[in-house]
N, C-alpha and C positions, 0 to 999 in steps of 0.2 A: 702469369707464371704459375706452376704448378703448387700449389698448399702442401707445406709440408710442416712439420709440426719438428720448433726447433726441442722439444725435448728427446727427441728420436735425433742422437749427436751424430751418427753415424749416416743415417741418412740425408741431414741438413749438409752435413757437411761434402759428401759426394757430388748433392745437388748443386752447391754452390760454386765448389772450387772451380767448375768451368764456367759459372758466369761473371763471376771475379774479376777473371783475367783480362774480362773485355776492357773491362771498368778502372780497373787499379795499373795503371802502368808508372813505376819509379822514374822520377826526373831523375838521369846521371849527367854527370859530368861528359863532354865527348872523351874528351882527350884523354882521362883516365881511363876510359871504355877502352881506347886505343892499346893503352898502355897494356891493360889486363888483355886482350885477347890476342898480340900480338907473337908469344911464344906458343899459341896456339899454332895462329896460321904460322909460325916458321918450323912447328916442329910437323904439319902437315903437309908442306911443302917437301919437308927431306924427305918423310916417309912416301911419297909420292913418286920421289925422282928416285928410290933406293928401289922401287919395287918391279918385280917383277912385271909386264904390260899384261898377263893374264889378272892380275890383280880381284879381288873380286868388290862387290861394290861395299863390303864390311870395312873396310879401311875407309870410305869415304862416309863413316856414320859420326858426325861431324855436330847437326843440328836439334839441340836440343831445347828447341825453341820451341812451348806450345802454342803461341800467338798466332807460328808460321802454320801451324797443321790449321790452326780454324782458317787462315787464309788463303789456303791450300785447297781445302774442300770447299769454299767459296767459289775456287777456280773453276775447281772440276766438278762442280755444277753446274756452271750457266754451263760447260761444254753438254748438258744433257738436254739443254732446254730445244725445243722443233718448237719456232714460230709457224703459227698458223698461218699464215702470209705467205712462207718461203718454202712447204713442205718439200714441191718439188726441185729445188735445189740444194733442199735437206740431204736428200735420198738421192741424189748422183753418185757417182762412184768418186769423181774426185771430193767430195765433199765427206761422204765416207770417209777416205785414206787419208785425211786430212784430220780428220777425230780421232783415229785408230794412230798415228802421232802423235798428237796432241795426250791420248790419254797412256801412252808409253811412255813420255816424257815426265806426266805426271806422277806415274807408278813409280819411274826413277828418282824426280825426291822424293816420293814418300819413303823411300829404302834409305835415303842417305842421314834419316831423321833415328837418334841415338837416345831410344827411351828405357832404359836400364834405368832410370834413377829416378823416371817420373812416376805416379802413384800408380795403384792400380786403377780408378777411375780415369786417369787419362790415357794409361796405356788402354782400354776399351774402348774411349772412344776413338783413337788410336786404327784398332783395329775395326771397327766400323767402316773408317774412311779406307779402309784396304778394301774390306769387303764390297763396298763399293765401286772400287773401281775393275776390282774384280770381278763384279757380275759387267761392266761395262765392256770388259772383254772378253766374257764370256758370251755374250750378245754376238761382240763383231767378230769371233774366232769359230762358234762353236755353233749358234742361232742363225746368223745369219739373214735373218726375215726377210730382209728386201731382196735377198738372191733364193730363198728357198723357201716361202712360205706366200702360197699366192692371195693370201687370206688376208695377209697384214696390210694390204692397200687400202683395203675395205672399211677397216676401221678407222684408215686416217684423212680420209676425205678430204679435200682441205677447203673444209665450210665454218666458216666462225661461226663461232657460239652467240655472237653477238644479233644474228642474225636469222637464229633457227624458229621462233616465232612471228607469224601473222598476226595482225598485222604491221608493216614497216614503214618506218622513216626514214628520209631519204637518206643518213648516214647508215642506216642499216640498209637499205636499200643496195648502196655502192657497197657495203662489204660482199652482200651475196650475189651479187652482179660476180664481181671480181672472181672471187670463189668458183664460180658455175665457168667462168671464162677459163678457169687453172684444170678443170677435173679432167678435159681430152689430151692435155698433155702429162697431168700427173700419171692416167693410166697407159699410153706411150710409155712414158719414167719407167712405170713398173714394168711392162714386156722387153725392156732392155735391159733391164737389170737381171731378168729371170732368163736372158736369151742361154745360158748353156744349162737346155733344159734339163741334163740329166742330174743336174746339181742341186734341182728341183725336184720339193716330193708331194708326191700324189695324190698321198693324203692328206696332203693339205689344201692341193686341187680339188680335193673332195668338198674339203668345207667352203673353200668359194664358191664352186657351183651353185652346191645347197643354198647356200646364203641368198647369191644373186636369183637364182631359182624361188625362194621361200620367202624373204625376207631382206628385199632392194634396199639398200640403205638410201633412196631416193625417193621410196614408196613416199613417205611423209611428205617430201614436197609436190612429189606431182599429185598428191592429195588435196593440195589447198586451190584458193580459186585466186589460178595467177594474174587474171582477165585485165583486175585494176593497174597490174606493172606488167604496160605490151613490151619492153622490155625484156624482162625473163622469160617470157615462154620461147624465144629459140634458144637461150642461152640452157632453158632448162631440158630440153628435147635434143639438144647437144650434147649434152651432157648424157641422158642416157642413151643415146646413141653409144657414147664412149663404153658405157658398162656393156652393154649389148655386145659391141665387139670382143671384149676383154673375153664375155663368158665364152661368145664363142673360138676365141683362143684358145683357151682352157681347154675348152673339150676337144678340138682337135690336136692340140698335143698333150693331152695327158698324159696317155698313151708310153711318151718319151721319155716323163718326170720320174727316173727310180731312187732321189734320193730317199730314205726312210723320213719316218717322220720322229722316231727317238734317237735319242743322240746316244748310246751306246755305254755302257757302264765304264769305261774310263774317263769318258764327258764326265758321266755322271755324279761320280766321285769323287772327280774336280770341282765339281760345284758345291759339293755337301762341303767340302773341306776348306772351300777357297772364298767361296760366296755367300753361303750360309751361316759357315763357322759353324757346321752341326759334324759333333763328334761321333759319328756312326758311317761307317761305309753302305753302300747299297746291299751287301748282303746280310751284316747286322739289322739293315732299316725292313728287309726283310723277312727277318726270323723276327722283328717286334711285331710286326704289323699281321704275322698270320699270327701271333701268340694270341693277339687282339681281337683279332678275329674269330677264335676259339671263344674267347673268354665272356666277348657279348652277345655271341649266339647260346654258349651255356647259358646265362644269366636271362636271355629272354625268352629261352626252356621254359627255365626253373619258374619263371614270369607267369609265362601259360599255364604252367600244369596248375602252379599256384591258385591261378583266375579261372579255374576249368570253370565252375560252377556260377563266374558271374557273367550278367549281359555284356554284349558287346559295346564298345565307345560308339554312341550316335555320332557322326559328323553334322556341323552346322548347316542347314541346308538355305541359309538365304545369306545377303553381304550383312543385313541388318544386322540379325544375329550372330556371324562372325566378329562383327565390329565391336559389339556392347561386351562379347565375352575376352575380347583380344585387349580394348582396353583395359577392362577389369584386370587382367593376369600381367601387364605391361606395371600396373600401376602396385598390384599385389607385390609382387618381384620386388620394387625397390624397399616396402614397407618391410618384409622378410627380413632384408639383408639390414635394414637398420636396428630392426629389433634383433636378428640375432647374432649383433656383431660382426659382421662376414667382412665386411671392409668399409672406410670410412666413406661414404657418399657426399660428395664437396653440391656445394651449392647451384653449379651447373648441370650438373649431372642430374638432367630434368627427363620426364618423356614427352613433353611435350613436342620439343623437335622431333626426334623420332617420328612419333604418328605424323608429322606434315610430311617428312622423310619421305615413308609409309605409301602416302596416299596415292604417290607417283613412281614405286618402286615395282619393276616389269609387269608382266601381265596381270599380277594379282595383284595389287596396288588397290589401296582404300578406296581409290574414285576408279577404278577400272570398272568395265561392268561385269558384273558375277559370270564368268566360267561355267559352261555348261559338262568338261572335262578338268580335272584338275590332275595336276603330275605330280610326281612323288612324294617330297616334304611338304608339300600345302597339304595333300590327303592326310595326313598324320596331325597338322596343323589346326584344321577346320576340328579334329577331333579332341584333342591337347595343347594349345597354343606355347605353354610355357616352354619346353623344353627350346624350340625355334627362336621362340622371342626373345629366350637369356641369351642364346648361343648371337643373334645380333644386335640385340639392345646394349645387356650388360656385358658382352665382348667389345662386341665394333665398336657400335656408337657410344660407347663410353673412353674406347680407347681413340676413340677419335677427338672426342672432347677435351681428353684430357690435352693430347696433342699440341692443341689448338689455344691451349693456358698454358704450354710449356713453351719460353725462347731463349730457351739452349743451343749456341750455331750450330755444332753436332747433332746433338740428340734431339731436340726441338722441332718443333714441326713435323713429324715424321707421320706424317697423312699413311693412312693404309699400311701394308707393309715395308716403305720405301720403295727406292729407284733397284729395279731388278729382282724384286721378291727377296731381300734380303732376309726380314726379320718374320717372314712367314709363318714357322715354325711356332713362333712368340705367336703372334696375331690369333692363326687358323688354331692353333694347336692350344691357348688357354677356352675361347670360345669356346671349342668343341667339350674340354675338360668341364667346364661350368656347370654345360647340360647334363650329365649323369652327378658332378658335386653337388650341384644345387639338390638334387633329390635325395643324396642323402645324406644333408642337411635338414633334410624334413620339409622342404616347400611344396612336397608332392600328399604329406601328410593324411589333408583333409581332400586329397582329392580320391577319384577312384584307384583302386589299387589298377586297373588296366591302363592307367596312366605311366605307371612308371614303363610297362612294355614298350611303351613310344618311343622311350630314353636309348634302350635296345634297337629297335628297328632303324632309330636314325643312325644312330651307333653302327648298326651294321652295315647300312650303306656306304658310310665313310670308309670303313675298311674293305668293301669290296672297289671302291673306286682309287684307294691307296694301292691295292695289288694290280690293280689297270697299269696303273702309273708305273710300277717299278716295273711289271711285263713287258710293258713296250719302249720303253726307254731301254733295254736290256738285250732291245727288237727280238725275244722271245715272240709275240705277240701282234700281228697287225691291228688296226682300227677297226677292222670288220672282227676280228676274235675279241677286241676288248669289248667292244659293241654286246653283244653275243654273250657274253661273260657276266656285265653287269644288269642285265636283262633278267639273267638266268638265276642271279644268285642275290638281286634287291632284294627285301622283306616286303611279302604280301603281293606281290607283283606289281605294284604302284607303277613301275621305271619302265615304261612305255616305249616299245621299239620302232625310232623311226621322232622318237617327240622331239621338242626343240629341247627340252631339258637334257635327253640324250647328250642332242648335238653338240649341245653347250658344256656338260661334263667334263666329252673326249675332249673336245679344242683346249681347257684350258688345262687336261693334261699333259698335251702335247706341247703347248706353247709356254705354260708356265712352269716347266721343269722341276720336279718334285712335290709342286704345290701340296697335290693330295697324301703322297706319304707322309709328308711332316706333320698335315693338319693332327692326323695319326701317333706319327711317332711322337710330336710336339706337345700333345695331350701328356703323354706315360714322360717326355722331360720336363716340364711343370709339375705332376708329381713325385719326381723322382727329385726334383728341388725342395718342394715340402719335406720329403723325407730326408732329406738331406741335412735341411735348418732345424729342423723337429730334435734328430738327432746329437746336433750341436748342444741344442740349448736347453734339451731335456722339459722339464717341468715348467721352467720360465718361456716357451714359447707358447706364442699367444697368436692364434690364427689373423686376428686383425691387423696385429700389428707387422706380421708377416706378408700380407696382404697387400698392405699400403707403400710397406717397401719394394715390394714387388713392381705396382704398377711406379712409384717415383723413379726406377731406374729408366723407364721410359720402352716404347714398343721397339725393341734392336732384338739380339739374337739370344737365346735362353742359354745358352752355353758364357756369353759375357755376361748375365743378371745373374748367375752363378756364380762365378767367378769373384765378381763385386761384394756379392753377398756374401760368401760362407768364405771368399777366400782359397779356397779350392782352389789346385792349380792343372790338376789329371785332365779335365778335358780342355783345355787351353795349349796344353804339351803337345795334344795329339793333333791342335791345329797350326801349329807356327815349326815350319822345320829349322 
């Protein structure tokens, strides 16, 4: 469970009242039970049979049971879970229509649940479990993947995990057997799924191509030496058969695919409001985000003219030497923040994991071998490591950990951003914050003053790839203009036209719906929260301790840590009609 320090009343107590509940249930009487809720149901019964049949479902807010919402969202969970075993009966259309019920059904008691009287911590979590199911139907109303993104097959392969290293035994053996038997009819699944091509979009065809073209997701097995299990080698030569076909699908009907591949700013807007629970419209998220954009190109100006007269930052030029300076600055960082109070650092919150993390994290990973080219944030990285390493050490990997000590059935566990990119904005959007805090905080101090430029240039890219994202979700913008765009306007020209880093950018523009403006805008609402509680409490606020109640509300949406916190109730207004 997450450490919280019971002299901070306020925060003990938020924390707990939802774990309470699991724990503390009142033995009653039935029959008195009876007795008390029975002019309930009769006076809901009149009102039922008095009312008009357009009725709406506010008469039926009835349940004011918190027990039910944690059992509720229990529910409609496992409805998110895709067994590895059954993907392709995951991804049929009846099994589809069948979820997309299932989670209507859902949506409807959540409406019928009557939270006027319960605190505000539980109406948040409350509104978590909306937003949930909300991005769940934003997927199957709005996304669509399996009917309009030919990219998303690729990622789901259906290969256990259990399975993906040589060498096997025989229980692993039979799972990747199996597996290799399922992928010629999984990618069938998909070409039926995609069959009214024009519902399909292009560029998304694009990114398959590329992929099966660049970067086979089978590369790694027909890599290994399958010689020892005669077995797999037709199963495996089947299998990319299967891909082989698919690409060549692809390209001859692409041609046909004109859905776009941004969902259009009333999508859009629906999902800030519905999914995210972020209080800004796409045109507000846009006048922040070019503000932002102004405002760290001034400041990494002002940076340069500053540094006119010093050397430039060497970049590390061997892995050795990246590695001895990456730890140092990994391990610098936490000592920093303990000496200067910055937040309470609990006992797990180690680097150790991390750097194992590290080792095996994409191409540049500690045990990779040194890169003869490096792409954009590694170039800035090999030169300043900190700014990178806060933005994923003391961001991610810390709010993962914390996570991972929290078993709250809401809030708890919440790996990553959540199901649907809910808490995004929270996640990308304090990281990103970190990197420019932490410096001035003074951890950039004793380093070179062209260190802090870095701070800047990274800063800048995020805001060029937040303007991507609202352009083409807005379909101002195709993949080839945002392409083109962020090429044009990186810092130092690091962002390589045509790289995987590119590729990888655009994709999870497109696929992850607002990701990069919130990272953005998610940044300026985390300060605008400081300034918020600052203002509250005048002289008695105390960064640390602001800090730690920050991270105990847990990784959800910055508009609900607000709300919790200060009380506030203005941008919560503008999310619930």
């Amino acid at each position: 469970m997450v450490t919280i320090s019971k002299s901070n009343k306020v925060l003990y107590s938020y924390y707990n009242e939802e774990r309470h509940l699991l724990f503390v249930t009142p033995k009653k009487d039935k029959k008195m039970k009876l007795v008390r809720i029975m002019p309930i149901i009769i006076c809901w019964l009149l009102t039922i049979s008095c009312a008009p049949k357009t009725a709406s479902v506010e008469i039926l807010k009835t349940n004011t049971n918190y027990l039910e919402l944690i059992a509720l969202f229990k529910e409609f969970r496992k409805l998110q879970e895709v067994p590895s075993d059954k993907r392709i009966l995951y991804y049929t259309s009846d099994a589809i229509a069948k979820r997309w019920k299932k989670l209507r059904d859902y949506q409807h008691q959540l409406q019928t649940f009557n939270i006027s009287e319960w605190t505000v911590s539980k109406k948040v979590n409350y509104h978590l479990v909306r937003a949930e199911m909300n991005g769940m139907e934003f997927n199957h109303r709005v996304l669509r993947p399996w009917s309009r993104n030919p990219n998303f097959y690729l990622n789901r392969i259906p290969l256990p995990e259990e399975a993906m290293k040589f060498p096997l035994d025989d229980t692993e053996l039979d799972y990747l057997a199996q597996g290799l038997k399922d992928i010629p009819a999984f990618f069938e699944q998909a070409m039926e799924n995609m069959k009214e091509l024009s519902r399909v979009s292009g560029d998304f065809a694009s990114f398959a191509i590329h992929n099966l073209e660049h970067n086979n997701p089978l590369k790694w097995l027909s890599d290994q030496d399958a010689s020892q299990y005669p077995g797999l080698e037709p199963l495996i030569k089947a299998s990319n058969d299967a891909l082989d076909h698919y690409l060549h699908w692809l390209k001859e009907n692409q041609y046909l695919m004109k859905e776009p591949p941004g969902v259009g700013k009333d999508h859009y807007n629906w999902a800030l409001k519905n999914v995210y629970l972020f209080p800004y419209t796409w045109q507000e998220c846009l006048s922040i985000v070019e503000l932002e954009d102004n405002r760290v190109i001034t400041f990494r100006e002002l940076e340069k003219n500053r540094n006119r007269k010093l050397p430039l930052l060497k970049p590390d030029t061997s892995q050795e030497q990246y590695i001895k300076r990456y730890t140092q600055t990994i391990n610098g960082v936490i000592t920093f923040i303990k000496e200067n109070e910055i937040f309470t650092v609990q006992e797990y919150l180690v680097p150790e994991a991390y750097i194992a993390e590290e080792k095996s994290r994409g191409p540049y990973g500690l045990d990779k071998p040194w890169p003869n080219k490096h792409d954009y944030f590694f170039n800035f990285s090999l030169r300043e490591p900190m700014m990178l390493e806060t933005h994923e050490m003391i961001g991610h990997h810390f709010d993962l950990l914390r996570a991972l000590h929290d078993d709250r059935p809401i809030r708890g566990y919440r790996l990553h951003e959540g199901p649907y990119h809910v808490s995004v904005a929270r996640l990308e959007g304090f990281a990103f914050a970190l990197e420019e805090l932490m410096m001035h905080a003074g951890y950039l101090d004793e380093q070179s003053a062209r260190s802090r430029e870095i701070t800047y240039n990274q800063a800048a890219f995020r805001t060029v790839r937040a303007i991507s994202d609202l352009r083409m979700h807005n379909l101002d913008w195709s993949l080839d203009d945002a392409m083109k765009y962020c090429v044009r306007n990186a810092p130092n020209g690091h962002l390589l036209a045509g790289s995987p880093h590119l590729w990888h950018e655009m994709h999870s523009t497109l696929t992850m719906v607002g990701w990069h403006m919130q990272m953005v805008v998610g940044k300026v609402q985390f300060m605008k929260l400081l300034g918020d509680r600052s203002h509250q409490l005048g002289d008695d606020f105390v960064l640390k301790e602001f800090m730690d109640e920050y991270f105990a509300a847990g990784v959800i949406p910055t508009s609900l840590i607000r709300w919790e916190m200060t009380g506030m109730t203005d941008e919560i207004e503008r999310l619930v009609d």
